[in-house]
SEROKE-480306 format. One record per residue: residue in three letters; y, x, z of N, C-alpha, C in turn. Coordinates in steps of 0.001 Angstrom, whole numbers. Each point is the difference from the previous one (the first is absolute). Layout:
REM residues N
(r 'ALA'; (Y; X; Z); (Y; X; Z); (Y; X; Z))
...
END
This chain:
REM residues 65
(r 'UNK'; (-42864; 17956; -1681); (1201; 796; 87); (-234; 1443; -458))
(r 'UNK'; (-1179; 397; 256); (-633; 1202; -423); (176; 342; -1420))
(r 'UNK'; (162; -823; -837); (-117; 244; -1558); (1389; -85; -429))
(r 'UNK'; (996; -270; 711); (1200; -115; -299); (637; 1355; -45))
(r 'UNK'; (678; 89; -1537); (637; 1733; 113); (1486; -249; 1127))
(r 'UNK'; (-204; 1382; 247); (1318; 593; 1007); (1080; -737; -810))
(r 'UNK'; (65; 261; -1401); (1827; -902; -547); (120; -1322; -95))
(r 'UNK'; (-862; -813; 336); (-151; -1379; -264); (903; -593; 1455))
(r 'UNK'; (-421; 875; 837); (989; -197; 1763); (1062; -206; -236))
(r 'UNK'; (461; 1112; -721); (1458; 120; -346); (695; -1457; -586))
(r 'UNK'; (-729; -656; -846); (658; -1207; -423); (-555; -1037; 713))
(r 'UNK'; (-498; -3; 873); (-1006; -670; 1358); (1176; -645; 865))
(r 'UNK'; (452; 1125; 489); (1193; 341; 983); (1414; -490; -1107))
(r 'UNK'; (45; 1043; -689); (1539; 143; -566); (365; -1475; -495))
(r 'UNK'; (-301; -926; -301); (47; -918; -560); (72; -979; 1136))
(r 'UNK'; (-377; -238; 1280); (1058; -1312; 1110); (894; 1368; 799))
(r 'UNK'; (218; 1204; -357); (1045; 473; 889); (861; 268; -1242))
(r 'UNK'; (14; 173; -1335); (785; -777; -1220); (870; -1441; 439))
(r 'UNK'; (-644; -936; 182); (541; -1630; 108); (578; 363; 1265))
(r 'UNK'; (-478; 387; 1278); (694; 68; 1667); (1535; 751; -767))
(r 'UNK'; (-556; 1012; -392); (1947; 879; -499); (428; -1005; -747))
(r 'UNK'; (128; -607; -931); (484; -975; -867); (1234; -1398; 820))
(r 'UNK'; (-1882; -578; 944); (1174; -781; 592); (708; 268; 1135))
(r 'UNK'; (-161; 1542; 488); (517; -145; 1471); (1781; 1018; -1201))
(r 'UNK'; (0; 219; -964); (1653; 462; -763); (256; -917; 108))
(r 'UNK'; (-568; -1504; -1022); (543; -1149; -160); (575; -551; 1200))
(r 'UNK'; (-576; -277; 1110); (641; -282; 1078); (642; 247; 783))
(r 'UNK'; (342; 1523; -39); (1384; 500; 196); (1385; 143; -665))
(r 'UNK'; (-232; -86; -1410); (660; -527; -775); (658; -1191; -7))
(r 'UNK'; (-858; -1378; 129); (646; -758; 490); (676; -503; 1158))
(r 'UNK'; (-522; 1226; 1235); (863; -324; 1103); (1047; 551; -166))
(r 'UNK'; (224; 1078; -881); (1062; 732; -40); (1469; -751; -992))
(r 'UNK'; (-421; -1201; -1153); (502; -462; -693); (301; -1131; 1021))
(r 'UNK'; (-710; -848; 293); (798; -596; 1380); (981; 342; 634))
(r 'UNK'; (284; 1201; 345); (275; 653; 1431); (1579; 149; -926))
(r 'UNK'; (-100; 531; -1152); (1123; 390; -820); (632; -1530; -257))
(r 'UNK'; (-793; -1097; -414); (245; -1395; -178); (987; -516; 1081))
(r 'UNK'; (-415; 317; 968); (652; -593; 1588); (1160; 537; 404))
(r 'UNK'; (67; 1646; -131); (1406; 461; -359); (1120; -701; -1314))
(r 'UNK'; (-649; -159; -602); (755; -421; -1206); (1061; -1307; 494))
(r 'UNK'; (-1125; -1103; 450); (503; -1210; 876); (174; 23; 517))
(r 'UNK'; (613; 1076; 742); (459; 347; 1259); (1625; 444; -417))
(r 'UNK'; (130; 619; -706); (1179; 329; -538); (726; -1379; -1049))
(r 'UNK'; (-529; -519; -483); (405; -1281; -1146); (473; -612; 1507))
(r 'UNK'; (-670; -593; 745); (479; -941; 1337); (1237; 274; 365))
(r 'UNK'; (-13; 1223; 102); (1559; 733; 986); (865; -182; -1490))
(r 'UNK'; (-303; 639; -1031); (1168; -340; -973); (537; -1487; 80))
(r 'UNK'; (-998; -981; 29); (552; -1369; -23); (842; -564; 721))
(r 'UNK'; (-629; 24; 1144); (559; 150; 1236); (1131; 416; -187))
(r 'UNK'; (775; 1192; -304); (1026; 715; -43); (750; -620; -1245))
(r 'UNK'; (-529; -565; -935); (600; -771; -830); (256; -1562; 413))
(r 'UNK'; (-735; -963; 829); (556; -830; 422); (1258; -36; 959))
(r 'UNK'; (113; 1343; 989); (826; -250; 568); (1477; 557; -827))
(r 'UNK'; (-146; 550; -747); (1218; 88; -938); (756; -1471; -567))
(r 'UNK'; (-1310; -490; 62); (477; -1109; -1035); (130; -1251; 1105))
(r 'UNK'; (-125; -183; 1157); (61; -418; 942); (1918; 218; 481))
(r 'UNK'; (471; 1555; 82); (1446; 118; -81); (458; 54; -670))
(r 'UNK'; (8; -416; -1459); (724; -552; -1069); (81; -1034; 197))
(r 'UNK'; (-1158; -1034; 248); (143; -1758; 203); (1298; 344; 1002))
(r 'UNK'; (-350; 496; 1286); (764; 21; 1093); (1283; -11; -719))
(r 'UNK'; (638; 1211; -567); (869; 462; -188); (793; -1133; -1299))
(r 'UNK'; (-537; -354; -715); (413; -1195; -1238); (26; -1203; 956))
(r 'UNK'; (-352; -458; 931); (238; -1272; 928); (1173; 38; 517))
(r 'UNK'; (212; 1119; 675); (653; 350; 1038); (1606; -123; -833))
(r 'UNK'; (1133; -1184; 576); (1105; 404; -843); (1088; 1015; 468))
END
């Protein structure tokens, strides 16, 4: 270890706390694209929803004489 220069550490180190930053963005990233995902289907549901029952009182309403 003795013969090793002082800048060689630097890429010793910098290089798995390089990859740790890498994947610990990536994986907030994708929790965060999830998280936006789940809202998304969260809102499409209620639109549907809100569109079946429209169309639910039209049947009603076209039956009904």
């Amino acid at each position: 270890m003795e013969s090793m220069p002082w800048f060689a550490w630097i890429a010793i180190v910098g290089i798995p706390c390089g990859i740790t930053y890498s994947l610990v963005v990536t994986a907030i990233k994708e929790k965060t694209k999830r998280a936006e995902l789940a809202v998304g289907d969260a809102r499409l549901t209620e639109r549907v929803n809100a569109l079946e029952s429209r169309l639910a009182q039209l049947e009603s309403a076209r039956t009904t004489p």
